[in-house]
C-alpha positions as CSV (number, residue, x, y, z in Angstrom):
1,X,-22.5,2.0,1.0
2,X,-22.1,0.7,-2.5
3,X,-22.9,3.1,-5.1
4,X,-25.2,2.0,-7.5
5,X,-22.6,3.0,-10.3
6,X,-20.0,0.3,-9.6
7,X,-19.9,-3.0,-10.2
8,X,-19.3,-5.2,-7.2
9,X,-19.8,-9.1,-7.6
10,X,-17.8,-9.9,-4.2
11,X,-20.3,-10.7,-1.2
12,X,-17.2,-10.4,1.0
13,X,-17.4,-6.6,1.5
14,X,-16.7,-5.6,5.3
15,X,-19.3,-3.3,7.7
16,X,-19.6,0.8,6.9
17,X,-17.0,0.4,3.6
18,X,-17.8,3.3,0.9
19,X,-17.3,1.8,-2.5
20,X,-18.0,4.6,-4.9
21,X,-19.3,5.2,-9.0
22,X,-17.1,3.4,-11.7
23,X,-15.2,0.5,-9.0
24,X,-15.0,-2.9,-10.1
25,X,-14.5,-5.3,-7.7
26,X,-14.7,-8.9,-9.0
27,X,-16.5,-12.0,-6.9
28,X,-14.1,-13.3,-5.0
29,X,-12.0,-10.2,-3.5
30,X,-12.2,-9.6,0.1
31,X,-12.5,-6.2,1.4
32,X,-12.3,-5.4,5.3
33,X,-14.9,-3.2,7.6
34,X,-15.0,0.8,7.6
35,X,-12.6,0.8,4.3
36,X,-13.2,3.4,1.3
37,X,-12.8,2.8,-2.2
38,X,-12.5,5.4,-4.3
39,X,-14.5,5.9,-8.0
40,X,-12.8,4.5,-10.7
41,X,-10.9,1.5,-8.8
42,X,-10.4,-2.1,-9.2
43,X,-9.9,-5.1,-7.6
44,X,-9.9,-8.3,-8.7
45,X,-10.3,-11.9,-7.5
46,X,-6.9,-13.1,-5.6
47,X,-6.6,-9.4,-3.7
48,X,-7.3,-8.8,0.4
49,X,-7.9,-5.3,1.8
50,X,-7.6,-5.1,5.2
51,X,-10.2,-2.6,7.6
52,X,-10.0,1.2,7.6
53,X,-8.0,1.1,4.4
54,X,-8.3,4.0,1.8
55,X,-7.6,3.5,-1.8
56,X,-8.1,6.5,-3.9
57,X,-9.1,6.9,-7.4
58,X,-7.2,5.6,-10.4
59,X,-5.8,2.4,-8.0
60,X,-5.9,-0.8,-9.2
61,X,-5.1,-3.9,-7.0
62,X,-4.2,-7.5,-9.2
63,X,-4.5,-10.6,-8.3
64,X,-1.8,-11.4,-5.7
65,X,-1.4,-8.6,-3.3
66,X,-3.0,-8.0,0.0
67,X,-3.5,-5.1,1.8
68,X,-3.0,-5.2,5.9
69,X,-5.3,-2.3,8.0
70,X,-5.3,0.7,7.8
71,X,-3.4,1.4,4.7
72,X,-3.2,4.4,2.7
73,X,-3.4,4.5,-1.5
74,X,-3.1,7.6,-2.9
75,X,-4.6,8.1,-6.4
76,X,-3.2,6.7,-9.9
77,X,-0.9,4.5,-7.5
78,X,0.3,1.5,-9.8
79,X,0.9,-1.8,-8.7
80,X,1.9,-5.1,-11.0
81,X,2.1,-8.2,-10.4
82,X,4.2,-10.2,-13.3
83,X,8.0,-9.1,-13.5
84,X,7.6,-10.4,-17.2
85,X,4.5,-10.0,-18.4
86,X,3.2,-11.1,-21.9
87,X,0.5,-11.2,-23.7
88,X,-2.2,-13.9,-23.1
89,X,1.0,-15.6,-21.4
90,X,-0.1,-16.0,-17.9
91,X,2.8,-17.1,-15.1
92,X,1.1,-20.3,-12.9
93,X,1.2,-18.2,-10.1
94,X,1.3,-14.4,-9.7
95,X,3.9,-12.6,-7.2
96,X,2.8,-11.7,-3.9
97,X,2.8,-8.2,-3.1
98,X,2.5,-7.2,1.0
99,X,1.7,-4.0,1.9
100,X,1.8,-4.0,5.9
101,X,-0.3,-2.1,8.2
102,X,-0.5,1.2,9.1
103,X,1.9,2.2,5.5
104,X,1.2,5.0,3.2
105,X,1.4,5.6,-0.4
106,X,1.7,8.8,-2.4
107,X,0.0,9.3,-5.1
108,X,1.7,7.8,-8.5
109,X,3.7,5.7,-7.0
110,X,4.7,2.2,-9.2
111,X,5.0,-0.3,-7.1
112,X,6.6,-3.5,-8.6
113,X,5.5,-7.1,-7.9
114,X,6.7,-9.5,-5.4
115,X,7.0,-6.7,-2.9
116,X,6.7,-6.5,0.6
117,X,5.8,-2.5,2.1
118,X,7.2,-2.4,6.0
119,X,4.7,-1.0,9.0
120,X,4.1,2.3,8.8
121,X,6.5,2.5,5.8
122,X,6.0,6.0,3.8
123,X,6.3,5.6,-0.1
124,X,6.3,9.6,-1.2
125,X,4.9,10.8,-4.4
126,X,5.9,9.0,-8.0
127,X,8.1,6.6,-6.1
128,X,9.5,3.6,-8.0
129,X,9.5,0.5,-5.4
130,X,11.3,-2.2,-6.9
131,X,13.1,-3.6,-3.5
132,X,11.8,-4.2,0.3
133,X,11.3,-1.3,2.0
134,X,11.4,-2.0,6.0
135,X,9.3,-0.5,8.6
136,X,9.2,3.0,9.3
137,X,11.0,3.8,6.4
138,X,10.6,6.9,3.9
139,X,11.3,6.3,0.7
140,X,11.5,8.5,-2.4
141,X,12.7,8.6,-5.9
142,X,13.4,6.3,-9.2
143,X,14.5,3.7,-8.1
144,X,13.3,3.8,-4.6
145,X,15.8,4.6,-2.0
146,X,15.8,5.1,1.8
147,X,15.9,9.3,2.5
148,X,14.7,9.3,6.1
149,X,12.6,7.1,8.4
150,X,9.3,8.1,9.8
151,X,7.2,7.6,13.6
152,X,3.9,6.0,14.0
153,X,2.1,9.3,13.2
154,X,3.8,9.4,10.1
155,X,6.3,12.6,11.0
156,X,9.6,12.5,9.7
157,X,12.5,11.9,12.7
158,X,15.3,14.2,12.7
159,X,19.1,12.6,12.4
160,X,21.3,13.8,15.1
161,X,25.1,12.3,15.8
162,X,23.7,8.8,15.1
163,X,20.4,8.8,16.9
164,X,17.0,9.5,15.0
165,X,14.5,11.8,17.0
166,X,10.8,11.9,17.0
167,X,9.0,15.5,17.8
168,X,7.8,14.0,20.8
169,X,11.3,13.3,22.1
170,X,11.5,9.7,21.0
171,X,14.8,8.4,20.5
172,X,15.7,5.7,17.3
173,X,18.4,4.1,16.2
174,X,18.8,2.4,12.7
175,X,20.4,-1.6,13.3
176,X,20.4,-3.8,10.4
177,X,18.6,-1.2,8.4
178,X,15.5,-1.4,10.9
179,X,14.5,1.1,12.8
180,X,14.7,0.5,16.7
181,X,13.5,3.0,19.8
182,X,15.3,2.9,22.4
């Protein structure tokens, strides 16, 4: 469904997407299948979205940065894509920005360019990224730091004498600042 308010030029829109009133989505962006795209978004030419990925209102996505499945964009999320950016000065290429499958992101977060967003990753609420953030992680704050790590389902694991533990009784342990079940 394509709402006849927005303004979609890209024939490369994926089976049973929603793109609601007031998105822009210029010609040659590629959005996957069952994906929705909330009003008032944008997406322009050099950007990949993944299937069964949501993007909320106020997000938009620059040329540059690619979205993997099943991704989750909470509103007024802010993403770049130029670590100096002028004004009709335009950098010959534009840094790649990764966010991997299955990751969340809370609404307001800034997310720099040039970054890469672990599986399953969980970027809280008016988060600063301006590093890597590995799998599983949970990350918070200004600048973005590391205050827990999180299971498929997105539940935070509990920290006990070393060990990280999932409510279901799964048992982690943190190597090389990666996440590992044992």
């Amino acid at each position: 469904m394509i709402h006849p308010l927005s303004d979609v030029k890209s024939k490369n829109i994926g089976e049973n997407t929603a793109i609601w009133q007031y998105a822009i989505v210029l010609e040659k962006a590629v959005i996957g299948n069952n994906c929705n795209i909330n009003c008032h978004t944008f997406i322009e030419n050099d950007v990949v979205v993944g299937n069964n990925v949501t993007i909320k209102s106020g997000v938009y996505l620059w040329d540059g940065i690619v979205i993997e499945d099943n991704v989750f964009i909470g509103p007024n999320t802010t993403f770049t894509n130029d670590k100096y950016p002028r004004s009709k000065q335009y950098p010959e290429h534009f840094l790649q920005t990764i966010i991997h499958k299955n990751a969340s992101i809370g609404a307001g977060a800034i997310i720099l360019g040039g970054i890469t967003i672990g599986e399953f990753a969980l970027i809280g609420a008016g988060t600063v990224v301006t590093k890597n953030v590995p799998p599983f992680a949970l990350v918070t704050g200004n600048p973005a730091r590391i205050t827990g790590w999180v299971d498929q389902k997105g539940n935070k694991l509990q920290a006990k004498d070393g060990k990280w533990y999932s409510t279901e009784g799964e048992v982690f342990i943190i190597e090389n600042n990666t996440l590992k079940q044992l």
